[in-house]
Backbone and ligand atoms as CSV (ligand in chain L), in Angstrom:
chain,resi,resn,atom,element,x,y,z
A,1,UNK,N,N,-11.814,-12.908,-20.312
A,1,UNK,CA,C,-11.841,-13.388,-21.667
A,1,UNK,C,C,-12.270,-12.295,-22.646
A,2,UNK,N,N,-13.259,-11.618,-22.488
A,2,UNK,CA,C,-13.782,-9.985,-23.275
A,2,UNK,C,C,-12.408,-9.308,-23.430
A,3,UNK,N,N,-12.446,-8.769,-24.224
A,3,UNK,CA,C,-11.915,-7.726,-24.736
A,3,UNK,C,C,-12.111,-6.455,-23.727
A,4,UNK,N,N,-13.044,-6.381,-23.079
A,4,UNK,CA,C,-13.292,-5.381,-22.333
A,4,UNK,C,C,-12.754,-5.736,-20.542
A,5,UNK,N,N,-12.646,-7.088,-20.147
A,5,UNK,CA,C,-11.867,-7.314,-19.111
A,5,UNK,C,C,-10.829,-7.205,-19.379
A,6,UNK,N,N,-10.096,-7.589,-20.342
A,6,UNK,CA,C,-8.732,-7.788,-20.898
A,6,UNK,C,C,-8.344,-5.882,-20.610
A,7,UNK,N,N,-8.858,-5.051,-20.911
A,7,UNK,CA,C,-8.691,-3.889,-20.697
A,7,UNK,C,C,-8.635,-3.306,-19.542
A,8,UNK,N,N,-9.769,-3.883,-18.691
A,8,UNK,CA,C,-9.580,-3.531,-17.490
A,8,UNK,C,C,-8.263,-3.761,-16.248
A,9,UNK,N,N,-7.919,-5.046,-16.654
A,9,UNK,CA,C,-7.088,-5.685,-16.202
A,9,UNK,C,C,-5.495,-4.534,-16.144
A,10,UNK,N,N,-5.977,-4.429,-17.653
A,10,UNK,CA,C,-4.372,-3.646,-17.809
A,10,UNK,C,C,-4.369,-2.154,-17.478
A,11,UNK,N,N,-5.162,-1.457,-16.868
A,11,UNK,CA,C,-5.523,-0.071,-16.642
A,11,UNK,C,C,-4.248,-0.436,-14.728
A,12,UNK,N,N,-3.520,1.200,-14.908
A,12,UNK,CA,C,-2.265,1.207,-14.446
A,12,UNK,C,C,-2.629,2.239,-13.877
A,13,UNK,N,N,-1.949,2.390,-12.457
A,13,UNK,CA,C,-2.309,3.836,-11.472
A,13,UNK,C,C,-1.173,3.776,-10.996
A,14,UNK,N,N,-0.980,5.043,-10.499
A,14,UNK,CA,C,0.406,5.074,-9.806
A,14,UNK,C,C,-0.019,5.451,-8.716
A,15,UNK,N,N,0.974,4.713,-7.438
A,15,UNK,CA,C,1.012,4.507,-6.399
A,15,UNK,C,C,1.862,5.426,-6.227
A,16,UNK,N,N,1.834,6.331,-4.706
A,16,UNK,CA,C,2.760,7.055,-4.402
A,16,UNK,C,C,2.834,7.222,-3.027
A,17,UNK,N,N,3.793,7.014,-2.465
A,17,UNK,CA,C,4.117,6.740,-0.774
A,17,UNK,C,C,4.954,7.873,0.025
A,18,UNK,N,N,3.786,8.238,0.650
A,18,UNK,CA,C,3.703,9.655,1.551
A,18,UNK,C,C,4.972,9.788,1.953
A,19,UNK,N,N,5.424,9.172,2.448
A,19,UNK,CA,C,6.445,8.806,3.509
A,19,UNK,C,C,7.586,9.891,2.591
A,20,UNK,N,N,7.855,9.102,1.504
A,20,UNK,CA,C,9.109,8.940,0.905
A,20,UNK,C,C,9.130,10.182,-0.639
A,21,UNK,N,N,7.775,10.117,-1.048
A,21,UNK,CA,C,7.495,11.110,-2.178
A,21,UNK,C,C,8.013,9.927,-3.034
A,22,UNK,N,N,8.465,8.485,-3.111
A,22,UNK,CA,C,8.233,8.027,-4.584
A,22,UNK,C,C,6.879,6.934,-4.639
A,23,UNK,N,N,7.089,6.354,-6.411
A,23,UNK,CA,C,5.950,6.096,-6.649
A,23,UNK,C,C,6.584,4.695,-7.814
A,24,UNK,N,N,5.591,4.268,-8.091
A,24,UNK,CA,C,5.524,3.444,-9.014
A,24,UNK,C,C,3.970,2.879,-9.576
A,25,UNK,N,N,4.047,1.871,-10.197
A,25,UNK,CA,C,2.899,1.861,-11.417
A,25,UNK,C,C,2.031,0.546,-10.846
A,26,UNK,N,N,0.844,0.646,-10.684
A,26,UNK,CA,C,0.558,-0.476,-10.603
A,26,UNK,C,C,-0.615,-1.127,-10.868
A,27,UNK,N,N,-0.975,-2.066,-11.603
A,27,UNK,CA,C,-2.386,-2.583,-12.263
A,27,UNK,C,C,-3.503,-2.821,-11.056
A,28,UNK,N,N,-4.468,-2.829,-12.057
A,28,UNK,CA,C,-5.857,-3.365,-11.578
A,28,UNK,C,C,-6.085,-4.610,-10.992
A,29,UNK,N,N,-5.099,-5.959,-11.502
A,29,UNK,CA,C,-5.483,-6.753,-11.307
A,29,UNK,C,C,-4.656,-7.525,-10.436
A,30,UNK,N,N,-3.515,-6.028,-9.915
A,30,UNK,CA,C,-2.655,-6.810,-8.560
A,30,UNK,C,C,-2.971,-5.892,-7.362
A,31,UNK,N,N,-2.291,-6.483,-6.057
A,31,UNK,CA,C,-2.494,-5.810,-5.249
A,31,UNK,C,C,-1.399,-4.259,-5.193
A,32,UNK,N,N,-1.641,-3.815,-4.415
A,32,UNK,CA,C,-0.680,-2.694,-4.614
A,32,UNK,C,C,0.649,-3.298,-3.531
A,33,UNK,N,N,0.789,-4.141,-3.031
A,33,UNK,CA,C,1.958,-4.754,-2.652
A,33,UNK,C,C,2.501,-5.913,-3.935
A,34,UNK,N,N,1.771,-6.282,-4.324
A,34,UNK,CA,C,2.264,-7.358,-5.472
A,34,UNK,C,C,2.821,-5.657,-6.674
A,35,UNK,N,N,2.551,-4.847,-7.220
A,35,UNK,CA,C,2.913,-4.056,-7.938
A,35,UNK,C,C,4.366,-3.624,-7.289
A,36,UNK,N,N,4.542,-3.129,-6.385
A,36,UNK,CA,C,5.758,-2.953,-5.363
A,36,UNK,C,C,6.999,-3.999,-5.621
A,37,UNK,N,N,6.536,-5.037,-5.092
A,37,UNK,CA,C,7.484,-6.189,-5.220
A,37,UNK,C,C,7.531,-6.888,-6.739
A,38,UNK,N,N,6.954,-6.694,-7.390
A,38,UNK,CA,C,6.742,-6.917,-9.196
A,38,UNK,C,C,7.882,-5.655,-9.586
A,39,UNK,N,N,7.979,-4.438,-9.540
A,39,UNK,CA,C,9.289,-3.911,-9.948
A,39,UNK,C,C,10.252,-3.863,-8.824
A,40,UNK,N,N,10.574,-4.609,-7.930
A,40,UNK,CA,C,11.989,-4.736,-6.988
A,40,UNK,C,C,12.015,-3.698,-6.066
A,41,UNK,N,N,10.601,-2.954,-6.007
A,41,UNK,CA,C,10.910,-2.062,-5.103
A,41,UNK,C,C,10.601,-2.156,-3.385
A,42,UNK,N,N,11.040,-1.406,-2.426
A,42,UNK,CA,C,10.544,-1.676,-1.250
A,42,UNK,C,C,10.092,0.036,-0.620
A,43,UNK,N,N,9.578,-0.327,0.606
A,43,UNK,CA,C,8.528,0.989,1.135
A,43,UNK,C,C,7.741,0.301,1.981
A,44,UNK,N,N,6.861,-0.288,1.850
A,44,UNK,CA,C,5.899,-0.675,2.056
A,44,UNK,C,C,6.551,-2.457,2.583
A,45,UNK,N,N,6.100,-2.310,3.990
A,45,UNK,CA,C,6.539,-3.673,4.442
A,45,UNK,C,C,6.338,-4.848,4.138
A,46,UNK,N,N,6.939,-6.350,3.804
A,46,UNK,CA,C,6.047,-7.470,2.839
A,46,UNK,C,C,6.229,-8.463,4.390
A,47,UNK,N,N,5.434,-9.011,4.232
A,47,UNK,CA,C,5.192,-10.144,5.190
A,47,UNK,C,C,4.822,-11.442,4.625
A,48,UNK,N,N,3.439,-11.868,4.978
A,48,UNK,CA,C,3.279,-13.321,4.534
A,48,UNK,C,C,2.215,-12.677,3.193
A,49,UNK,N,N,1.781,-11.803,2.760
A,49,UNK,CA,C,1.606,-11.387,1.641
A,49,UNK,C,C,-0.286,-12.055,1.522
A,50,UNK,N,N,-0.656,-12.334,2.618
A,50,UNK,CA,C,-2.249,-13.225,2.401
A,50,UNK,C,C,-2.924,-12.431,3.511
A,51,UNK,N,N,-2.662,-11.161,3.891
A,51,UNK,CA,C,-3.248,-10.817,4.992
A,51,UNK,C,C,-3.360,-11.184,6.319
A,52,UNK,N,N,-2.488,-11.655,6.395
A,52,UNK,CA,C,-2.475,-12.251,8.002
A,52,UNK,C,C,-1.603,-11.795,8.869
A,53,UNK,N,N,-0.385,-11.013,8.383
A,53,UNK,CA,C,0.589,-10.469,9.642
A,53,UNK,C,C,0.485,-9.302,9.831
A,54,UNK,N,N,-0.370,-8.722,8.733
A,54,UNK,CA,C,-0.132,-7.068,9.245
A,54,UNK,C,C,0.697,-6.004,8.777
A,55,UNK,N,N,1.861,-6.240,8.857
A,55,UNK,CA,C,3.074,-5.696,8.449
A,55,UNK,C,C,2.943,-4.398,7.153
A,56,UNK,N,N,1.630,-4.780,6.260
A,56,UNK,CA,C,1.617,-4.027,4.861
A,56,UNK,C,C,0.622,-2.975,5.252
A,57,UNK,N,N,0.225,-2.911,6.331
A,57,UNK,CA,C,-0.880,-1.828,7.341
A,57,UNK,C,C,-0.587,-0.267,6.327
A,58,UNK,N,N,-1.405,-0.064,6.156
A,58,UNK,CA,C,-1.297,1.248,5.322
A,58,UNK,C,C,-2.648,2.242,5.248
A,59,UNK,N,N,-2.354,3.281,4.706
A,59,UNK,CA,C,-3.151,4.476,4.891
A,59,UNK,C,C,-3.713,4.817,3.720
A,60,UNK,N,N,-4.930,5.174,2.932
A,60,UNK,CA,C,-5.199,5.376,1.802
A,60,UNK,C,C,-5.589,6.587,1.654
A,61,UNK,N,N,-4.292,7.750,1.770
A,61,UNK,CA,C,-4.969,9.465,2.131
A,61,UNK,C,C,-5.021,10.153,0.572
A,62,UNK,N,N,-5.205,9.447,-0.731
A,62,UNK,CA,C,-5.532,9.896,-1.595
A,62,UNK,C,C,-6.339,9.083,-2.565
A,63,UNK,N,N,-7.328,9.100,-3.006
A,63,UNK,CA,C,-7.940,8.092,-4.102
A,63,UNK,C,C,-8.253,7.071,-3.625
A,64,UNK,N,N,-8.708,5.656,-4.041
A,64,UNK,CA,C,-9.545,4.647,-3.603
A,64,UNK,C,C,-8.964,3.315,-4.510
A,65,UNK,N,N,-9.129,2.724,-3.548
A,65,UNK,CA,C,-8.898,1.130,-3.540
A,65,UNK,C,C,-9.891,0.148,-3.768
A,66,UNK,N,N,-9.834,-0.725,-4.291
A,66,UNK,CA,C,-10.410,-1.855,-4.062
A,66,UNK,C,C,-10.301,-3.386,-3.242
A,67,UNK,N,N,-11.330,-3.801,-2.532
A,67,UNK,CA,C,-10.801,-5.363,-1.432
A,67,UNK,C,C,-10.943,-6.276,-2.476
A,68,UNK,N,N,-9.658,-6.759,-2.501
A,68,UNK,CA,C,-9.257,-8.385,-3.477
A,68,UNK,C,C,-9.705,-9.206,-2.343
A,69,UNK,N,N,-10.001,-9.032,-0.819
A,69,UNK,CA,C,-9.247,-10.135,-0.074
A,69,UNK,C,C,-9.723,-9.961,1.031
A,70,UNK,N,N,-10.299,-11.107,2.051
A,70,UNK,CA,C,-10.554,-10.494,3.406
A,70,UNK,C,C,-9.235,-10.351,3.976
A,71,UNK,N,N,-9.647,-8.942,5.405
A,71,UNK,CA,C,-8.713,-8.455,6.107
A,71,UNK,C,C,-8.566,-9.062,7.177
A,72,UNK,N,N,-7.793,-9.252,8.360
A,72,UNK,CA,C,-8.384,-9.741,9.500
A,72,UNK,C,C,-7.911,-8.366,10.656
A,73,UNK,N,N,-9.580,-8.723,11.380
A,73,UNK,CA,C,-9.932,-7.765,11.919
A,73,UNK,C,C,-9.079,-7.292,13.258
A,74,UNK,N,N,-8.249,-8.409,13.254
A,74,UNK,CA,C,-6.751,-8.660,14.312
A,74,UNK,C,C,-6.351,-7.263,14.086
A,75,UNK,N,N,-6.365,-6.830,12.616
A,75,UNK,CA,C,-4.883,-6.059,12.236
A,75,UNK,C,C,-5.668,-4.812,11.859
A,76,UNK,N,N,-6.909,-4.799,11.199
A,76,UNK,CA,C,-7.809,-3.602,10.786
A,76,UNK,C,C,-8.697,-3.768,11.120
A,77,UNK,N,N,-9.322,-2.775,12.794
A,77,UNK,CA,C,-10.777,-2.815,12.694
A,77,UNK,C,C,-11.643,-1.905,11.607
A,78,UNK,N,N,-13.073,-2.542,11.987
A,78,UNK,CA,C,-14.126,-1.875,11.222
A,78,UNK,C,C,-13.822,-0.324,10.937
A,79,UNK,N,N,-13.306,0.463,12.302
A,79,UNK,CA,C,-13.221,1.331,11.936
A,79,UNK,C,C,-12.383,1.848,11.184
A,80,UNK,N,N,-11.111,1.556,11.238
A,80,UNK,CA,C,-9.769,1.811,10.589
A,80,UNK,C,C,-10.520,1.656,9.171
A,81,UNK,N,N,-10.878,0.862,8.713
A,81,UNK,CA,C,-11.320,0.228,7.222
A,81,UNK,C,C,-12.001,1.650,6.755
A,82,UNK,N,N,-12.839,2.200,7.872
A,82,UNK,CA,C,-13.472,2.708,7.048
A,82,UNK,C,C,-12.948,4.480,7.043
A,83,UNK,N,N,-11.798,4.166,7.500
A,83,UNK,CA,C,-10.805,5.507,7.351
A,83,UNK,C,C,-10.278,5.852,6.612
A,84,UNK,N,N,-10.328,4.857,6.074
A,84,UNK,CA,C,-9.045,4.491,4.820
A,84,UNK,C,C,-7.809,3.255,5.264
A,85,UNK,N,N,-8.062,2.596,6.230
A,85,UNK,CA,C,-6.562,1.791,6.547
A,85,UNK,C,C,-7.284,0.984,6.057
A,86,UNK,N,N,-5.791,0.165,5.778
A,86,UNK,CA,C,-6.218,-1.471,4.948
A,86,UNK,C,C,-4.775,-2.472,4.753
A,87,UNK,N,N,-4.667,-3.127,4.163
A,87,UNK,CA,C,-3.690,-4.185,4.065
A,87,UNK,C,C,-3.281,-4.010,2.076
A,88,UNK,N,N,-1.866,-3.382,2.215
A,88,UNK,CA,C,-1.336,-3.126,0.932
A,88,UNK,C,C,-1.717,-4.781,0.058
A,89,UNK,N,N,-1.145,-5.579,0.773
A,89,UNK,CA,C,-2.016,-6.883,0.415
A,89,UNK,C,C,-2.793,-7.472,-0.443
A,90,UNK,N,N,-4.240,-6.672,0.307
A,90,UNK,CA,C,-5.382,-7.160,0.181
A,90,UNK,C,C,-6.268,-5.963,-0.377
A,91,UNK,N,N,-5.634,-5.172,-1.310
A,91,UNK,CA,C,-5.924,-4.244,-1.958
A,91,UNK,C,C,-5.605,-4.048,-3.137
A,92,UNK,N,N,-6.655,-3.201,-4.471
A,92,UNK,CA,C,-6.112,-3.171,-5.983
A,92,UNK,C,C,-5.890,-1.639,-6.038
A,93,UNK,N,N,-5.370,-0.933,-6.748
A,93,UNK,CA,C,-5.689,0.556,-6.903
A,93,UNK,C,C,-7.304,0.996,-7.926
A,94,UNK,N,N,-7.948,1.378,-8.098
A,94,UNK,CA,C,-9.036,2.025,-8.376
A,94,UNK,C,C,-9.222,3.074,-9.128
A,95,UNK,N,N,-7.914,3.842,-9.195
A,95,UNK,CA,C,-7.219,5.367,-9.495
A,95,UNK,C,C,-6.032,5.345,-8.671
A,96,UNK,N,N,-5.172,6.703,-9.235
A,96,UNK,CA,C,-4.242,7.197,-8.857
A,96,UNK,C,C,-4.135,7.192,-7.319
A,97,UNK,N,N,-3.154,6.364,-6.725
A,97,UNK,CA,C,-3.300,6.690,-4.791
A,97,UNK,C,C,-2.307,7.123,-4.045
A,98,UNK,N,N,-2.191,7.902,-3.305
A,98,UNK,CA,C,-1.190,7.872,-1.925
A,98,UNK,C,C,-1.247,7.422,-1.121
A,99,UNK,N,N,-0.096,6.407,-0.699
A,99,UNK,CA,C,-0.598,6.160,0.927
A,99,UNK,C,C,0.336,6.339,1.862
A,100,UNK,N,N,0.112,5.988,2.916
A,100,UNK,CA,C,1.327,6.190,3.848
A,100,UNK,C,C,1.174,5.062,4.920
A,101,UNK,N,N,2.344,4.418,5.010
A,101,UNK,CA,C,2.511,3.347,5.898
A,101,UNK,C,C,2.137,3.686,7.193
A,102,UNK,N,N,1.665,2.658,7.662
A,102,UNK,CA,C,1.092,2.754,9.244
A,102,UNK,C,C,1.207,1.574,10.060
A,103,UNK,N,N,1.192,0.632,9.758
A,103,UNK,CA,C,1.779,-0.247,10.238
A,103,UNK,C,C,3.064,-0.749,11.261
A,104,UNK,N,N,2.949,-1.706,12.145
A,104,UNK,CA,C,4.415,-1.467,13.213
A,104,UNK,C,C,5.609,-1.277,12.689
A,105,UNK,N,N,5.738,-2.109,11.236
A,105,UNK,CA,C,7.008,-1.919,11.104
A,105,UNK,C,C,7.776,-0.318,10.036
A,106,UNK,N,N,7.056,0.284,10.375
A,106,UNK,CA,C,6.681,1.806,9.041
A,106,UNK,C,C,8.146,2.559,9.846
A,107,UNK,N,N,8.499,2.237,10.640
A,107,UNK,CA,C,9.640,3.176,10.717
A,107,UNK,C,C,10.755,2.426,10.319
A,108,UNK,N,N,10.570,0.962,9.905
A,108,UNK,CA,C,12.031,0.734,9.471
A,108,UNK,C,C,11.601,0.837,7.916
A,109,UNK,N,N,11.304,1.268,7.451
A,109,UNK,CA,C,11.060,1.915,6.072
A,109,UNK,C,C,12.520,1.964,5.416
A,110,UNK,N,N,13.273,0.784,5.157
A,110,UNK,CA,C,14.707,1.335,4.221
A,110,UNK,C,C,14.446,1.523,3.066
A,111,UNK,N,N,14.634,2.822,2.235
A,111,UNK,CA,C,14.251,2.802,1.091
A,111,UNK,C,C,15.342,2.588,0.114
A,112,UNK,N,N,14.723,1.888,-0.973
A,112,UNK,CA,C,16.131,1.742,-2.384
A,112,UNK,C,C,15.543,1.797,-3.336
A,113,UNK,N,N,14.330,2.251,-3.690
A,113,UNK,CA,C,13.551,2.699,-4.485
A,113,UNK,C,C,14.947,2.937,-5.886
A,114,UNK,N,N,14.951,2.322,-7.119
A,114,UNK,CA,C,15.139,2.277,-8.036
A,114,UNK,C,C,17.346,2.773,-7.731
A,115,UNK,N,N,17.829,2.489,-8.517
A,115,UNK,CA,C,19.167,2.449,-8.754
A,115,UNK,C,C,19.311,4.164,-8.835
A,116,UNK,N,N,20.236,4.753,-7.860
A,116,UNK,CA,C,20.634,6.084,-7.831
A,116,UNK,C,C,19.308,6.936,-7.784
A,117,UNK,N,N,18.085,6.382,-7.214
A,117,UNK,CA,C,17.101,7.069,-7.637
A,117,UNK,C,C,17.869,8.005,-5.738
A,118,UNK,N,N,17.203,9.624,-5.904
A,118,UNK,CA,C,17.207,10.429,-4.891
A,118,UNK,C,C,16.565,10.064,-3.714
A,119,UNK,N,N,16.886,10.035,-2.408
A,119,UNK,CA,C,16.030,9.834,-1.569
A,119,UNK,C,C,15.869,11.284,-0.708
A,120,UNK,N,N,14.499,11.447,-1.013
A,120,UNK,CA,C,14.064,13.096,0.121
A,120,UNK,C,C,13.545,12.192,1.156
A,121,UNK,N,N,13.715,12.926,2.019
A,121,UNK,CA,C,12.837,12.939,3.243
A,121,UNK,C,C,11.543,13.455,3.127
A,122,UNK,N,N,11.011,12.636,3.387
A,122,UNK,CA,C,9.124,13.167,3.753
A,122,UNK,C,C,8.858,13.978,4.647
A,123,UNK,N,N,7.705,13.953,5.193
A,123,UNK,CA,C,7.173,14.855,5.837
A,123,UNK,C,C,7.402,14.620,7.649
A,124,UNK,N,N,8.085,15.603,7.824
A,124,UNK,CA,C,8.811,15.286,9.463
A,124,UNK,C,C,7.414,14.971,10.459
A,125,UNK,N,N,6.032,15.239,9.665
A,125,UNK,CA,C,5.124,14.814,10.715
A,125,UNK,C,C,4.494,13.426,10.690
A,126,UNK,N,N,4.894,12.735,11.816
A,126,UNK,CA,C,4.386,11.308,11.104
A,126,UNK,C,C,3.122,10.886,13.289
A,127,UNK,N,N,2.528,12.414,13.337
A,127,UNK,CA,C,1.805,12.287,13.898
A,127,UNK,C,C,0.388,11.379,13.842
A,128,UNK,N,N,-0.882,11.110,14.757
A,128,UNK,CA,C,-1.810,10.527,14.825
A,128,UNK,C,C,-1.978,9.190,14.152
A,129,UNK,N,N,-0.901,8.445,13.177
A,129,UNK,CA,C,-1.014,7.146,12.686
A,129,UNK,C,C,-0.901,6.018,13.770
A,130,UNK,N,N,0.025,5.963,14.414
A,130,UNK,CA,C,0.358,5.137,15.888
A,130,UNK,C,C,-0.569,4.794,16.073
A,131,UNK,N,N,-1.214,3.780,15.735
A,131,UNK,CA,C,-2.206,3.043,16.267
A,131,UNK,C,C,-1.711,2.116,17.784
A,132,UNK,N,N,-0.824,1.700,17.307
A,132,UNK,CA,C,-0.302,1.012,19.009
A,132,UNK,C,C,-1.396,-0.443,19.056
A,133,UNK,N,N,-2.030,-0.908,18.372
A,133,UNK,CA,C,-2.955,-1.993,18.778
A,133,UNK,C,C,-2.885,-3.514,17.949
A,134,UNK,N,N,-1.708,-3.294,17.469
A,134,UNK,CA,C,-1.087,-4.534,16.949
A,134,UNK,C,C,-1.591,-5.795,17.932
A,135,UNK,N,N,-2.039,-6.318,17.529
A,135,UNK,CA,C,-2.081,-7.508,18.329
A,135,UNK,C,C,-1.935,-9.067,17.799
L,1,LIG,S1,S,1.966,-8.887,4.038
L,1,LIG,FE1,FE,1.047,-9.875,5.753
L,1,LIG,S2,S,-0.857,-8.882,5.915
L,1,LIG,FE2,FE,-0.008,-7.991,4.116
């Protein structure tokens, strides 16, 4: 209701996904999967969107996030959390972030990121993420 939440709310970071080198914009007061799917874009896997399947498993290797949401510990242990993994989900941006998918389904990554937008290839190393413990 302040004038000063009202501000906060609307403060915008851009998201940018290792994988792929693109990015898009996304508020404070969504998750960084709701920002994704709010401009039509895909990258980042969508599932049941409440934290429960996993699927949005991601890496936070630049800048910091905030928890909208409990995680379940099925999909992120304690430790992962405190690596930086988390649930695109169940997360706000904080600042400017990179992340990089980690999650099972991160290699079917089809990207269509924006109309004629370029697609590069990322980084051919997509070593030590494999967690393997999906369960
Ligand atoms: S979409 Fe299911 S946990 Fe994020």
């Amino acid at each position: 209701m302040s004038s000063a939440a009202a501000s906060v709310t609307a403060c915008r970071h851009l998201v940018r996904l290792r994988q792929t080198g693109e990015s898009y914009d996304c508020t404070e007061s969504e998750t960084l999967l709701q920002g994704m799917v709010r401009l039509g874009r895909k990258g980042i896997p969508v599932g049941c969107v409440n934290g429960g399947c996993g699927v949005c498993k991601i890496s936070v290797c630049v800048g910091s996030v905030r928890k909208v949401g409990a995680m379940s510990r099925a999909h992120v242990s304690a430790e992962e959390e405190a690596r930086g993994v988390c649930l695109a989900c169940r997360v706000s941006p904080l600042q400017c972030v990179e992340v990089e998918v980690v999650g099972k389904l991160k290699k079917a990554l089809g990207f269509q990121w924006g109309a004629g937008a370029s697609f590069r290839s990322g980084p051919a190393d997509e070593t030590n993420q494999s967690q393997g413990d999906m369960k």
